[in-house]
PANUKE-708130 format. One record per residue: x negated, y negated, z of N, C-alpha, C, CB in turn; residue in one letter. Coordinates in steps of 0.05 Angstrom, whole numbers, plus 5000, padded with zeros to 4 digits. Glycine has a CB too. Layout:
REM residues N
XYZXYZXYZXYZA
...
REM end
This chain:
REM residues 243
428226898136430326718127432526698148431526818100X
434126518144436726408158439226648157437726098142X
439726768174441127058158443626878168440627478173X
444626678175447126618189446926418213448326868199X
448126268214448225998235451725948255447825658209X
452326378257453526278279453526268304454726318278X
451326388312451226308340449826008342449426538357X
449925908366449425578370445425598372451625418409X
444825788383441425788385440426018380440225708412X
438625968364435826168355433426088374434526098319X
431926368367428926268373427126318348427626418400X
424026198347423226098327421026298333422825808324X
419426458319417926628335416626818313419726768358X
413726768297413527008277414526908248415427278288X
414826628243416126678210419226688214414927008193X
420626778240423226828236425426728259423327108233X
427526658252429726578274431626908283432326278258X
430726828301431927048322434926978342429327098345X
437827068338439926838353439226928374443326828348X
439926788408439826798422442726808434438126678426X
442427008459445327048474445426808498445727408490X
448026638495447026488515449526588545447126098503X
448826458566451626568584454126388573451426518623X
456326518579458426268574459126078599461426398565X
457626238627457726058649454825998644458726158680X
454825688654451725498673452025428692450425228664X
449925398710449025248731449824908736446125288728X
452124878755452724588757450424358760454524558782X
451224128746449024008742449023728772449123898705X
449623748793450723578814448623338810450823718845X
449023148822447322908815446222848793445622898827X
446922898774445722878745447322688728445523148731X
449822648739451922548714449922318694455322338731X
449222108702447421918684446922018674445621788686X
445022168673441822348652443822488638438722638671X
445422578648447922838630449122608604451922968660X
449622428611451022178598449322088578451621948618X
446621948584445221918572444122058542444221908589X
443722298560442922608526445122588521442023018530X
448322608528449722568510450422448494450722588513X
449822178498450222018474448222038453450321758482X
446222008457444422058442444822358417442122078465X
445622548429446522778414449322668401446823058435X
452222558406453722478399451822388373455022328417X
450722168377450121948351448122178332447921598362X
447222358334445522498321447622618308443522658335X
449822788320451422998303453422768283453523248327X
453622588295454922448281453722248250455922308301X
451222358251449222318228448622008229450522418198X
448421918257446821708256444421718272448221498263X
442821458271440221498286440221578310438721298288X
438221738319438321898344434821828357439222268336X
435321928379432121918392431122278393432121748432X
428722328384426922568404427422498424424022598406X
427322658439428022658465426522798486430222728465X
424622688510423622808531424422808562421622728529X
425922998568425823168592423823218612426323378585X
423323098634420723138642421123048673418422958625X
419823178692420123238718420123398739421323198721X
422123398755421123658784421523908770423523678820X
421324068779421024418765423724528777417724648777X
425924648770428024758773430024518786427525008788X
429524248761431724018771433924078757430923698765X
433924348734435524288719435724158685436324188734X
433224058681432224038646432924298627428424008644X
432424438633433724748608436224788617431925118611X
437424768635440424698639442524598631440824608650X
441124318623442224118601441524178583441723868600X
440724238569438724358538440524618530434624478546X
440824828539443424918541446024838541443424998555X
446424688563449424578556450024408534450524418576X
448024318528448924198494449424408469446123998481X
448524678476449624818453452224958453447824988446X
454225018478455925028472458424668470456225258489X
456824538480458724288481458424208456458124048502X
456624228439456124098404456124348380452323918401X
456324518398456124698367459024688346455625078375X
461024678359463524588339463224408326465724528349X
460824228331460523948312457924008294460023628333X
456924178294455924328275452224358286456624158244X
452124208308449924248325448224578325451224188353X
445924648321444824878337442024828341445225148323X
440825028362437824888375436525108373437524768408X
433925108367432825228358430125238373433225168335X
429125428392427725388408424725578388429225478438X
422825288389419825428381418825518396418025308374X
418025818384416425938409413726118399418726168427X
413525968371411126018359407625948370411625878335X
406726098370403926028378401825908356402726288388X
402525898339402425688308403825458311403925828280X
402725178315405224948306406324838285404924748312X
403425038269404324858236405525098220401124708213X
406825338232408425398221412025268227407525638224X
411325068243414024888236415724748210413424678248X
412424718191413324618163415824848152410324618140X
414825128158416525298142419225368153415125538136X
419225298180421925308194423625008182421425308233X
422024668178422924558160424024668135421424428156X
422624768119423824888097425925068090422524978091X
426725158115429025338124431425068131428025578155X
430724898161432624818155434024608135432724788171X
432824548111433324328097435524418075430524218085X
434624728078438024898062439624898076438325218052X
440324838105442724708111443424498119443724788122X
443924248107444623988105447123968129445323918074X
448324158118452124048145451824148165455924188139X
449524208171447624218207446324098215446124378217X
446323988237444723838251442923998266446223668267X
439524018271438724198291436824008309437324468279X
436924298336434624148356432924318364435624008381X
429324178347427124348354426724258390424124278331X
427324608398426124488427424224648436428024468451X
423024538452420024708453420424608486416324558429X
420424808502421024828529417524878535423725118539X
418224778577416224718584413324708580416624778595X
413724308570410724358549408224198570411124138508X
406424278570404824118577402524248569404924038603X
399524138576396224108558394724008577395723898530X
392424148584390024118599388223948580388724408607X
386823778604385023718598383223818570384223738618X
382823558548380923658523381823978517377023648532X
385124008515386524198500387124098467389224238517X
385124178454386324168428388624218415385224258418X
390924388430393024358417395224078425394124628419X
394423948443396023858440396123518421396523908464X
392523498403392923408378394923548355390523398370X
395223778356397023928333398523818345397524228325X
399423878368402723788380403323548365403023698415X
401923338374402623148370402822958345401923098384X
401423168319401423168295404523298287398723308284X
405723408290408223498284410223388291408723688289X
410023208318411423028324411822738316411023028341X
413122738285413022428273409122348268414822168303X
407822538271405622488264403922488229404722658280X
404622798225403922808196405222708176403623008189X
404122798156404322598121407922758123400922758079X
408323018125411123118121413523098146410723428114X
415022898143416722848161418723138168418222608150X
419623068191422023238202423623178180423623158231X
425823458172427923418162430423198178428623678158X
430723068153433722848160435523038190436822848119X
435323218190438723338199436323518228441523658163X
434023378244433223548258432023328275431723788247X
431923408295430323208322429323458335432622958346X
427423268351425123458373426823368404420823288373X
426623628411427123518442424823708449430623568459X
424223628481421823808495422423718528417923698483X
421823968541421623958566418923978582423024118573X
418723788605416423858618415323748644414723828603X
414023948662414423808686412223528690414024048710X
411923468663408823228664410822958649404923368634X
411022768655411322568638410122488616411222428647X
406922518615405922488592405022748572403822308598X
405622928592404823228579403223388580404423238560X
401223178591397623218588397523158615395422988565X
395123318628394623158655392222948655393923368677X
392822748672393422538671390422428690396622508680X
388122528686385222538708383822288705382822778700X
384422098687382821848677384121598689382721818644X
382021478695383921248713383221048702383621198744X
384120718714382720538702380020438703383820378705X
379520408678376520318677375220108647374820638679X
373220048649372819868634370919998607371719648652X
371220258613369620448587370920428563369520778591X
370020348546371820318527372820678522370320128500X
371920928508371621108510373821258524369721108516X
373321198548376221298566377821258566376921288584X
378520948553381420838560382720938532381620468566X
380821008511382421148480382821368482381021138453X
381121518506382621838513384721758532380322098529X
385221588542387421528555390221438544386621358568X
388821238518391721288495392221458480392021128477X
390221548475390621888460392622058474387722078462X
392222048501394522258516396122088522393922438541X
397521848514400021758528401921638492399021448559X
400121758477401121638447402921928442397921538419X
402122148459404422458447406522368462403522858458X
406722248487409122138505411021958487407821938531X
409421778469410221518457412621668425406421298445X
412021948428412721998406415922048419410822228390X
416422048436419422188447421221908453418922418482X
422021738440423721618452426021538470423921598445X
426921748472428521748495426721988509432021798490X
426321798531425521978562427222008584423321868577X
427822278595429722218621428222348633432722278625X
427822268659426322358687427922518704425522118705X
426722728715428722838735426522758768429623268726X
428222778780425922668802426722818829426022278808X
425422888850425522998876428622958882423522858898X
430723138892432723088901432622948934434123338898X
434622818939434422688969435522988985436922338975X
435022929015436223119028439623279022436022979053X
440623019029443122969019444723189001442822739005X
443023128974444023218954444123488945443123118939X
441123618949440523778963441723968974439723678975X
443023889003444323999008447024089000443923949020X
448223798990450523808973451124118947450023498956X
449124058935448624278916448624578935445424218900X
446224628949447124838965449224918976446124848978X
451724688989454224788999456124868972455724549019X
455424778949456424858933456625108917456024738925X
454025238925453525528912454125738948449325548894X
455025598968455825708993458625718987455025559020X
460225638975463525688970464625868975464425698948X
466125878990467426159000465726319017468326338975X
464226169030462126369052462926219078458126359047X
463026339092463626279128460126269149466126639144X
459026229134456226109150457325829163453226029126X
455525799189456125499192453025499203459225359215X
451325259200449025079219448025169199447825119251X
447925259180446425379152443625199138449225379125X
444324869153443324609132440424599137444624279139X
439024629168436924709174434124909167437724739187X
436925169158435825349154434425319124437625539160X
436925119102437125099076433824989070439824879067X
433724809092431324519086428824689095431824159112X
428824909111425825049114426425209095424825199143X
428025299085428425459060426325309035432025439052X
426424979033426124949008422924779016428924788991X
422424689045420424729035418024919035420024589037X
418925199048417125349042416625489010417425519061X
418825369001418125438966417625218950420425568948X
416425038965415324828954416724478951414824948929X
418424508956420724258955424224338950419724038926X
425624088945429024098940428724128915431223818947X
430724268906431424308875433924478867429024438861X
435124428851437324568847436824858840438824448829X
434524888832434325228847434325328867432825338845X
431725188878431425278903434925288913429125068920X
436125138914439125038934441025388923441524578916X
440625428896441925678888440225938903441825708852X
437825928901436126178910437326158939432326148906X
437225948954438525988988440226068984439225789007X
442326008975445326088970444526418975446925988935X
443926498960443126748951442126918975441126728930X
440026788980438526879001440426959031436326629004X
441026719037443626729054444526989058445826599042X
446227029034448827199029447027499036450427168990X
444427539024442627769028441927839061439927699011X
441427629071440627709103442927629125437727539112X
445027599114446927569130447727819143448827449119X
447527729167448027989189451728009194446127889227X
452728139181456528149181456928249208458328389156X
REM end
């Protein structure tokens, strides 16, 4: 059961909500203001008990999606907001987490189910997508889905065009769980630029200089730009700096 709704996020896990500690500092969100703007409104009109979108998050890997997903629970929980992250290995024990939240009406919640994605002829991600506005028992009034993931459609994506009939309905089959998220925001490869921007930002108060070179083989030997990666240099930096 619901022992209390004051912290802003639980996790869902076993039959039971568990609160979660969040930091009171986050990670700056640099180049993001739109997408920041965007989920906000969308959450605005939800707490404010009008129509809202599910919502999908989906893109480069450490752009910053659970970042924002976070920062909405201390920026909305005074408005009666809390998120509730599923982390059940059951999906259809969601009905009974419904049933929990429908005893509190003067809350608004957000099922989020962080980095989601489904292999090829993965059967769960028909359950998935049965819980998502799919089955006969709707979401409670006072709850939306959000989800993160580094796939746009969720599923990977191996079928191309063709004139099979067959393929092209396993092809809507995996782009109809996408269809369920109405609002989509993309996070996409940072430019050099920015990039770097972000990295001089977590360099603050450090006396490195020619650092920018070092930053850019920094990121892509861990695979690309990202506002992690730009924090992990920071970091890194400060560790092998010869004083």
């Amino acid at each position: 059961m619901i022992k209390g709704l004051s912290q802003p996020a639980h996790r869902w896990r076993n039959h039971t909500l568990t609160p979660i500690a969040l930091s009171r500092s986050s990670s700056p969100l640099i180049g993001l203001n739109d997408e920041q703007t965007l989920l906000d409104r969308n959450i605005e009109l939800f707490v404010s008990g009008k129509r809202a979108l599910n919502v999908l998050l989906w893109g480069e890997k450490g752009a910053g999606k659970s970042t924002m997903v976070r920062s909405l629970a201390s920026k909305y929980s005074p408005k009666g907001l809390r998120i509730i992250e599923f982390c059940d290995n059951d999906f259809y024990t969601i009905y009974d987490l419904y049933a929990m939240i429908r005893q509190y009406g003067g809350f608004k919640f957000i099922i989020y189910f962080d980095d989601v994605s489904f292999d090829d002829n993965d059967e769960k991600y028909r359950n998935f997508k049965s819980i998502v506005e799919g089955g006969l028992e709707e979401k409670p009034a006072n709850a939306l889905f959000m989800a993160t993931s580094n796939r746009r459609h969720l599923i990977s994506e191996t079928i191309r065009d063709t004139s099979d009939i067959y393929s092209r309905d396993d092809q809507n089959e995996s782009a109809s769980l996408y269809a369920r998220f109405g609002l989509s925001i993309g996070f996409y490869p940072l430019t050099r630029e920015l990039y770097l921007e972000i990295a001089a930002h977590y360099l603050q108060g450090s006396t490195f200089s020619g650092w920018e070179e070092e930053a850019m083989a920094f990121a892509i030997e861990r695979g690309g730009r990202s506002g992690r990666v730009a924090e992990q240099f920071a970091i890194y930096k400060e560790l092998t700096w010869k004083h």
